[in-house]
N, C-alpha and C positions, 0 to 999 in steps of 0.2 A: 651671481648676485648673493651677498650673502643675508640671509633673511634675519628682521629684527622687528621686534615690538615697540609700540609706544604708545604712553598711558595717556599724556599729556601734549596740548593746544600749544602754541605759539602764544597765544592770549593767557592759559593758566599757568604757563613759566613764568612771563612776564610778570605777573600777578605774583607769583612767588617769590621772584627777586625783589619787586616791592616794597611788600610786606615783611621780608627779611631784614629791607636796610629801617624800614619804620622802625623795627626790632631794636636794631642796633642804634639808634638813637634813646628813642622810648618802649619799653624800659632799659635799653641799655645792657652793656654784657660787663658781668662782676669780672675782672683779674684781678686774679690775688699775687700776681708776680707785680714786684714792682717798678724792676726794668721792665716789663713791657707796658706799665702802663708810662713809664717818663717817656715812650716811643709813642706812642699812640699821641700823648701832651704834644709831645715834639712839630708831630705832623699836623697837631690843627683839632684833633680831637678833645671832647670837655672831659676832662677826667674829674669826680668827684672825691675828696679826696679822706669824704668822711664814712665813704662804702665802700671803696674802690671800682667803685660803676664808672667805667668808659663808654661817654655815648658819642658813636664812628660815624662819622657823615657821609654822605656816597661819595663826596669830594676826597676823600679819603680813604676809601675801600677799594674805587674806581682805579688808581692808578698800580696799587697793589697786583688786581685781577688781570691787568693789562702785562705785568713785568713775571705773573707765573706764569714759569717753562708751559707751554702746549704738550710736549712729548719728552721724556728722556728714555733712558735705556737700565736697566740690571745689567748685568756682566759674571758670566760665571769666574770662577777659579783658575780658566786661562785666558781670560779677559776676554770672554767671547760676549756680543751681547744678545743675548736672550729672551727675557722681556721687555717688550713694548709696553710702554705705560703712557697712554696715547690713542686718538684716533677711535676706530672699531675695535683693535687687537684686545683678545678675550686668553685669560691665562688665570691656570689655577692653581694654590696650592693647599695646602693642611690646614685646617683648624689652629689655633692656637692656645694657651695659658689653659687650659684643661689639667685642674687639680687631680680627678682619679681618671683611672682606666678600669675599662672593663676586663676583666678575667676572662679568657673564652673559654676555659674548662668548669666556672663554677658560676659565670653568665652572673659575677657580684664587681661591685662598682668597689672600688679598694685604691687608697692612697696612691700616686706615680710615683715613683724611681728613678733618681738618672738611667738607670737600665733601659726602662722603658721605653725612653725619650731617645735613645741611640735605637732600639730596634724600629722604633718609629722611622727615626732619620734615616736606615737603611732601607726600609721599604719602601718609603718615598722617594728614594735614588734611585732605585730599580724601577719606578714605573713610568713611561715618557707623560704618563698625562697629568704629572704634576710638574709645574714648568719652574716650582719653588719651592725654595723647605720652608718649614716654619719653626720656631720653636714652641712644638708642638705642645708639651706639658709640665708644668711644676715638677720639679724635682723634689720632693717632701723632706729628703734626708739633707740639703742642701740650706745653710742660713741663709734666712730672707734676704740679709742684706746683700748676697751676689749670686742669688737666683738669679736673675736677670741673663747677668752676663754669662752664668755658669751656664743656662741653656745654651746663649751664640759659642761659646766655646767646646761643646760639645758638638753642634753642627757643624762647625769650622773642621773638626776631625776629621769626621768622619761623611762628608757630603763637599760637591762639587758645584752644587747647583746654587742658583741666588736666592735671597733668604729675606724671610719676610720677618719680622722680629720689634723689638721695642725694650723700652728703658722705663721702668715705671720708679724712678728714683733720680734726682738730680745730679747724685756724683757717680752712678752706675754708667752714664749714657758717654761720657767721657773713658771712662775705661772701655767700653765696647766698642767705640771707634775707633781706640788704638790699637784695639787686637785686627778687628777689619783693617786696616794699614798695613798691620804685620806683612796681609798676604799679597796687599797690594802695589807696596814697594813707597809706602810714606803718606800722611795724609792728604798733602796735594796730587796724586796718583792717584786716591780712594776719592776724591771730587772728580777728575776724572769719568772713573770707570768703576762707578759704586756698587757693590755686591749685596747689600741690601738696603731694605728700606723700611724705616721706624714707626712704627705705628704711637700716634702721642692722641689723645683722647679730652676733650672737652668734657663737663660734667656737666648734665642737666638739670635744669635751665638755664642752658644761656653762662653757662661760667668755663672760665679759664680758671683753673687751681694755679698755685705757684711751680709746681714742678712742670703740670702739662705747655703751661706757656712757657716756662724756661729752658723746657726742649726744644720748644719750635727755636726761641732763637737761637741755640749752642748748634741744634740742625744746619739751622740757614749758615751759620758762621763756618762750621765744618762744610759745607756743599753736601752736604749728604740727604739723601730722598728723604722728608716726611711725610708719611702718610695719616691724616688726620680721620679718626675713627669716631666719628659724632653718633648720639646713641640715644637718641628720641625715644623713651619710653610711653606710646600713644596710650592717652588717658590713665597715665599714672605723672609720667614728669614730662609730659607731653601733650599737647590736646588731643583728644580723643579721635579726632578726623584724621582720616593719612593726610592730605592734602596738607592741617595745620603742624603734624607732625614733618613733613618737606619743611614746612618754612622755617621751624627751630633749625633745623640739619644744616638749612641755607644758612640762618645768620649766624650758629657758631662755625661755618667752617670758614665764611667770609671773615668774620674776625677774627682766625684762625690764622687765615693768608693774611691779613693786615699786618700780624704783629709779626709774621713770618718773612714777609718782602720789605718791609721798614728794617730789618734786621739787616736784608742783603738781599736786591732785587734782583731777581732771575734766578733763586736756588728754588730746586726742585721740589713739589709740594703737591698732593695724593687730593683729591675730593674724596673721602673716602665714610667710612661707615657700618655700624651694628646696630641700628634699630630695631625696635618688634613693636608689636602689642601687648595691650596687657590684658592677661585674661581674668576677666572679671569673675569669673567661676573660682577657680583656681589660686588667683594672685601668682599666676606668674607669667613670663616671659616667653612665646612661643615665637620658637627663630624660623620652625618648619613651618608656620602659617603661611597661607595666602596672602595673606593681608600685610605680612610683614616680608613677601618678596615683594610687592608690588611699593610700600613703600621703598622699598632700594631704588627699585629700576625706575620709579618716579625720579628719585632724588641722584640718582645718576644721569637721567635725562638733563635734568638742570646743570647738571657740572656740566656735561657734554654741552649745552648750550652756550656755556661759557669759554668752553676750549679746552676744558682743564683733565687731566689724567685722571680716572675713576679705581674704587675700589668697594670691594662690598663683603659681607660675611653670607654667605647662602650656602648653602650642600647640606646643612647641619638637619639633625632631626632632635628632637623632643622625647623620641622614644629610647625605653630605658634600658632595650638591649638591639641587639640586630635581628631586625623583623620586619614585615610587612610593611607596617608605619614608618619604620627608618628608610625603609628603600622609597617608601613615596613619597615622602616630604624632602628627602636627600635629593632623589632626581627630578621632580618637578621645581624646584627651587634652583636648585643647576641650570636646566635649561631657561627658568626666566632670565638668569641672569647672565647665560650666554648671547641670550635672543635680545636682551638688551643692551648688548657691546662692552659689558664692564671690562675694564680693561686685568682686572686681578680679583679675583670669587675666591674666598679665604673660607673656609669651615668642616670640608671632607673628614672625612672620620669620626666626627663628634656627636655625642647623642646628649639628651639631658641638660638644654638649657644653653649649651658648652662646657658644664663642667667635667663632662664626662669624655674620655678619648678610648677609640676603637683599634687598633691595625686593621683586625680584618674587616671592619667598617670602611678605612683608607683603601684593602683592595677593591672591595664591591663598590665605594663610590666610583673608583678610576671606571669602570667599566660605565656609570653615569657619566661620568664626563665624557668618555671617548664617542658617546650618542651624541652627546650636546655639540662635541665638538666636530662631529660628521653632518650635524642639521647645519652647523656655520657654514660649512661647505656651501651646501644649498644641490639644485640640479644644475648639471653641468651638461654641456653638448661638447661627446667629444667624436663625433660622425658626423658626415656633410648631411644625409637625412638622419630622422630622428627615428626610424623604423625600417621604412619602405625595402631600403637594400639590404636589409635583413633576413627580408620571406624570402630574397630569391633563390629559389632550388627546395626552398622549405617544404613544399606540394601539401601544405596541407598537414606535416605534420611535427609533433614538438621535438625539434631535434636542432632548439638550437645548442646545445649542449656543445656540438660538431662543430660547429661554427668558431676557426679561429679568432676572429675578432670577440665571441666569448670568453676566452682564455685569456685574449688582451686586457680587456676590459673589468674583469670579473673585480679584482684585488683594489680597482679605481672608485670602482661604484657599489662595492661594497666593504662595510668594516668589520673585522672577523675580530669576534671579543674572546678573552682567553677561556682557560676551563669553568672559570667562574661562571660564565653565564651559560645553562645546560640548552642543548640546542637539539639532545639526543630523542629518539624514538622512547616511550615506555621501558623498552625492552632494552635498550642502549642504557638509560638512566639508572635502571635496576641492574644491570651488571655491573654498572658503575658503583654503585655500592649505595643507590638510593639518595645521596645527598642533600640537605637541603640547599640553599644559597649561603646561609652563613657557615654550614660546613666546608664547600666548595671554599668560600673564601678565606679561611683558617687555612687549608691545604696550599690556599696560594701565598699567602703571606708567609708559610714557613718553605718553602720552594725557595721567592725571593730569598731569604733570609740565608738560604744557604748558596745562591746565587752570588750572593755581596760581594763586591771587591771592596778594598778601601782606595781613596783617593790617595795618588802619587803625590804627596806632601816634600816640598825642598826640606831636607835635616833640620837645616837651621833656621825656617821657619816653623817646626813643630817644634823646637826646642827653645826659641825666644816665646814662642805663646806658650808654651807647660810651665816655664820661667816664672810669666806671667801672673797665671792662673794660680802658680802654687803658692804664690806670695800671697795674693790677693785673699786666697781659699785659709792661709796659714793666717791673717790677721784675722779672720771672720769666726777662725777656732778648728778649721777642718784640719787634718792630720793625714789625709790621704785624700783623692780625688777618684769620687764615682763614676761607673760608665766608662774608664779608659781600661782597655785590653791591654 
């Protein structure tokens, strides 16, 4: 049985879908795209045409909620599929858009690199308990205008696995689905058996910007996954209650899917999300609070009520290097959000808000997950008693050591974490040369690193996406391309 949390009544969902769709009538959700609001006209919605306030009826959201997919699938690089996005199924990957990294020899937060951003992708290919990449950080040396894609194209190199990503630009989001084609043999092929999935972002309160609605519908028209990332700032662009913070997340992601299934009913579409609180102290944004896992796994619960695939940003911490505070806000946030069935937990590695990326942070979460991912488990009976014929011959004394059904068993019911997590005697630890856990996990990260293979790439699909890229990188003013070996 696999064990889960829940925050919320059958009666305070209810309550939440409610007061989401009151929302989306009074006061309404601004779109500033203006095809989606002649779609929203279309179907029956009042669209104001002196604010661009659409206010959505349930008659009108209802049939929407009905025609998004329940489950679809990611598909690695040889069209295997991988994640579940759907159901209980709990799958993690990297943090993502993190402007610096931290240095681990000078423990200082400093601009990213596309360097970076490939040693990143290479250690999260190396570790099974990231079941996705992400395009983990800004490339600083890279113009803004093909950031975007320059990151998927750098994962696309040098990574196998399915990729969690996004288009923060209207005409980037069309070039990155044609590089994803490249590998997938055409873009009816890439509907199909889609290798990733776009995170497109509502702005708070209650708004569709022109680009974030114009992705959902180029999304829907292409079949490719989006993942809507609502981002309820409680008591700053949000109400201050978690519970009133749910109900914003509801009504933009509902009017999210509205303009996303009016587009093309049954393309794939994420309940997904970055909320926090806001720290009244501070004025800022705390993603390792309690309060801001708990809003997730609320506001996950709700999608799960609806049928719909989840996503959520949790693993991340606030602290400003890898320390004690990173590891406990990293791994209790993990597991709330294992223990709440999220079907994709995006943030590992990341400190500072998110704008900060770690590697050896990415090793030392993998080792949270791989816990999180062992409580999924749950207890399991794998003996007709659950003790008894265990003692026999025992007399009394501890030796079941002897016992081969120990031996059988050991590797089932227990999960043995790598060097990272120290499990030695005093004496064992100081011959080891003392460590702490962020050293251990610097050690690990460059092990991996020299571990790497590169992914078996067809010729001539590395050489139609460089094709690509260099044109692309040559209008934007680039004269060579970072990060390629």
């Amino acid at each position: 049985m696999q064990p889960k949390i829940s925050l919320l009544s059958d009666q305070l969902i209810k309550q939440i879908l409610d007061e989401a769709f009151q929302l989306m009538m009074k006061p309404g959700i601004k779109v500033q795209s203006p095809e989606a609001r002649q779609l929203l006209a279309a179907a029956g919605a009042q669209v104001d045409p002196t604010n661009d306030v659409a206010h959505i009826p349930v008659e009108v959201a209802a049939p929407a909620l009905e025609s998004a997919p329940k489950q679809f699938y990611l598909y690695n690089r040889l069209g295997e599929p991988v994640v579940n996005y759907g159901g209980e199924a709990v799958h993690f990957d990297p943090g993502s858009s993190a402007v610096h990294i931290l240095d681990a020899d000078t423990l200082e937060h400093r601009p990213a690199y596309a360097p970076d951003l490939v040693r990143i992708i290479k250690i999260a290919e190396m570790l099974p308990q990231y079941d996705a990449q992400s395009t983990a950080v800004v490339c600083n040396e890279v113009p803004k205008a093909i950031g975007d894609l320059y990151r998927l194209f750098l994962v696309l190199m040098y990574s196998s696995k399915p990729i969690v990503t996004g288009a923060f630009s209207v005409p980037t989001l069309q070039n990155m689905i044609d590089m994803l084609a490249i590998f997938a043999g055409g873009r009816g092929a890439l509907a199909e058996k889609p290798r990733a999935v776009f995170d497109v972002c509502p702005s708070p309160p209650l708004i569709w910007s022109e680009f974030g609605a114009q992705n959902l519908i180029d999304l829907a028209r292409a079949g490719v996954p989006a993942q809507m990332v609502s981002m309820p700032l409680a008591g700053a662009a949000a109400p201050v209650t978690l519970l009133g913070a749910v109900v914003q997340h509801a009504a933009e992601c509902i009017s999210g899917i509205v303009i996303h299934q009016l587009t093309k009913p049954g393309a794939p579409i994420v309940w997904g999300g970055a909320p926090a609180i806001f720290d009244m102290r501070k004025g800022t944004t705390p993603m390792g609070a309690m309060e801001t896992a708990m809003i997730d796994a609320s506001y996950a619960e709700v999608g799960k009520a609806l049928g719909l695939p989840t996503h959520t940003y949790l693993g991340a911490s606030d602290a400003k290097i890898v320390d004690a505070q990173a590891g406990l806000e990293s791994g209790v946030s993990a597991v709330v959000g294992a223990l709440a069935g999220i079907n994709m937990i995006s943030g590992a590695g990341m400190l500072d808000f998110l704008a900060c990326f770690s590697p050896e942070k990415l090793a030392l979460d993998a080792e949270a997950i791989a816990m999180a991912k062992r409580l999924l488990d749950g207890v399991r009976v794998h003996t007709d008693t659950l003790a008894t014929a265990m003692f026999e011959g025992i007399n009394f004394k501890g030796e079941f050591l002897k016992q081969k059904v120990t031996r059988q068993l050991f590797a089932k019911e227990q999960h043995i974490p790598s060097a990272v997590i120290d499990r030695s005697s005093v004496r064992g630890w100081q011959e080891e040369g003392s460590l702490d856990a962020f050293a251990r996990a610097k050690a690990r990260a460059e092990a991996l690193l020299k571990e790497y293979q590169p992914p078996q790439i067809p010729a001539e699909q590395v050489q139609e996406l460089l094709k690509m890229v260099k044109g692309l990188a040559h209008q934007a003013g680039m004269d060579s391309l970072p990060g390629i070996e």
